[in-house]
C-alpha positions as CSV (number, residue, x, y, z in Angstrom):
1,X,2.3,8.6,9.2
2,X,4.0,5.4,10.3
3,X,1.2,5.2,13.3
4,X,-1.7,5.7,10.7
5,X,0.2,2.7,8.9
6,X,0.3,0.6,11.8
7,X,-3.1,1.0,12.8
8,X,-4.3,0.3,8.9
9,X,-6.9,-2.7,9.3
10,X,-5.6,-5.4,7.3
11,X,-8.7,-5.6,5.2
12,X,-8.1,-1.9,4.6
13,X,-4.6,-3.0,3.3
14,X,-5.8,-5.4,1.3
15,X,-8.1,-3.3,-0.4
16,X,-6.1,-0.3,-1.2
17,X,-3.4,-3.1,-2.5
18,X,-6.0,-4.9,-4.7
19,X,-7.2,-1.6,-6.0
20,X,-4.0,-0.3,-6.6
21,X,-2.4,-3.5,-9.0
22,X,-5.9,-3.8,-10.3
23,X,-5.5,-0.4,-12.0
24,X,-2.4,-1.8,-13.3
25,X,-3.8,-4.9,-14.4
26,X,-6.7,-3.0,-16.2
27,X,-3.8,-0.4,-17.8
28,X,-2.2,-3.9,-19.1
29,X,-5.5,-5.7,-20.4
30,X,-7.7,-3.3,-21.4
31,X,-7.0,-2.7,-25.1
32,X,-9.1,0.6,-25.3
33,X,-6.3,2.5,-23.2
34,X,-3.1,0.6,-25.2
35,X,-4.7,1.5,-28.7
36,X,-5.6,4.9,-27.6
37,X,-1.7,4.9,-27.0
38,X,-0.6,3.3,-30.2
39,X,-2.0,5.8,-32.5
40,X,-0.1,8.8,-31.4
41,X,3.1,10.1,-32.9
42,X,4.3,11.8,-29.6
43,X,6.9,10.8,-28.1
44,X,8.0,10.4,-24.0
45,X,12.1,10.7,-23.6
46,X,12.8,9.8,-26.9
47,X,10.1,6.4,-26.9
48,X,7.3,5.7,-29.0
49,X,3.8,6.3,-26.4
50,X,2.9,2.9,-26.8
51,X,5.9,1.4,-25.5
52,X,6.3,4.3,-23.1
53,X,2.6,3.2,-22.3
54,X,4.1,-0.3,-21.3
55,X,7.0,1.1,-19.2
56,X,4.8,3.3,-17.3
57,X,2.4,0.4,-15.9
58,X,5.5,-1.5,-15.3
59,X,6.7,1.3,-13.2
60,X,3.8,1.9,-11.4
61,X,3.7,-2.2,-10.5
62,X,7.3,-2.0,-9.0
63,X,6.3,0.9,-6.8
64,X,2.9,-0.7,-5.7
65,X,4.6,-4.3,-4.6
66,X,8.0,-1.9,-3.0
67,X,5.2,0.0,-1.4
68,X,3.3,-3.0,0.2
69,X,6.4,-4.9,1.1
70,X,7.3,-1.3,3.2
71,X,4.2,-1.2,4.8
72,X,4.4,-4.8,5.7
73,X,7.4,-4.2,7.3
74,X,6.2,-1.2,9.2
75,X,3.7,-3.5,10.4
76,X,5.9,-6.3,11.3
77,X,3.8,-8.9,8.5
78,X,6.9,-9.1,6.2
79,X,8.9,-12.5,6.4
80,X,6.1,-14.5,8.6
81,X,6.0,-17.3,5.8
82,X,9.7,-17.7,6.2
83,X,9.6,-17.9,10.3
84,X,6.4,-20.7,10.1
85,X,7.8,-23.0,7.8
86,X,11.3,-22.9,9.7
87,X,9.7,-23.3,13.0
């Protein structure tokens, strides 16, 4: 696995990253999805689903950018902005 993420093209990686926190942004804007949410009585560990709604696309953020910044690392891209402004 950690060969098949070096070799990733970086276009590649950029679209699988832009795909994946597009989803989120379209689970955060699109009011369809959130309303659907807000009418329902259920309720997730104890939570309303509309704010459990929220929490979930916050979640799934977090674990997108974690996710990139391990694969950048794999790839040995994390940090690089740091190193050229020092140098």
């Amino acid at each position: 696995m950690k060969d098949l993420i070096i070799k990733l093209p970086a276009r590649a990686k950029s679209a699988i990253v832009g795909l994946w926190l597009g989803g989120c942004l379209l689970l955060a804007v699109f009011p369809p999805f959130y309303l659907a949410a807000g009418g329902q009585r259920a309720l997730v560990l104890g939570m309303p689903l509309a704010i459990a709604y929220w929490l979930i696309d916050a979640v799934l953020l977090v674990a997108g950018i974690a996710l990139l910044m391990r694969v950048e690392r794999l790839r040995g891209e994390f940090g690089d902005e740091l190193d050229n402004e020092n140098s």
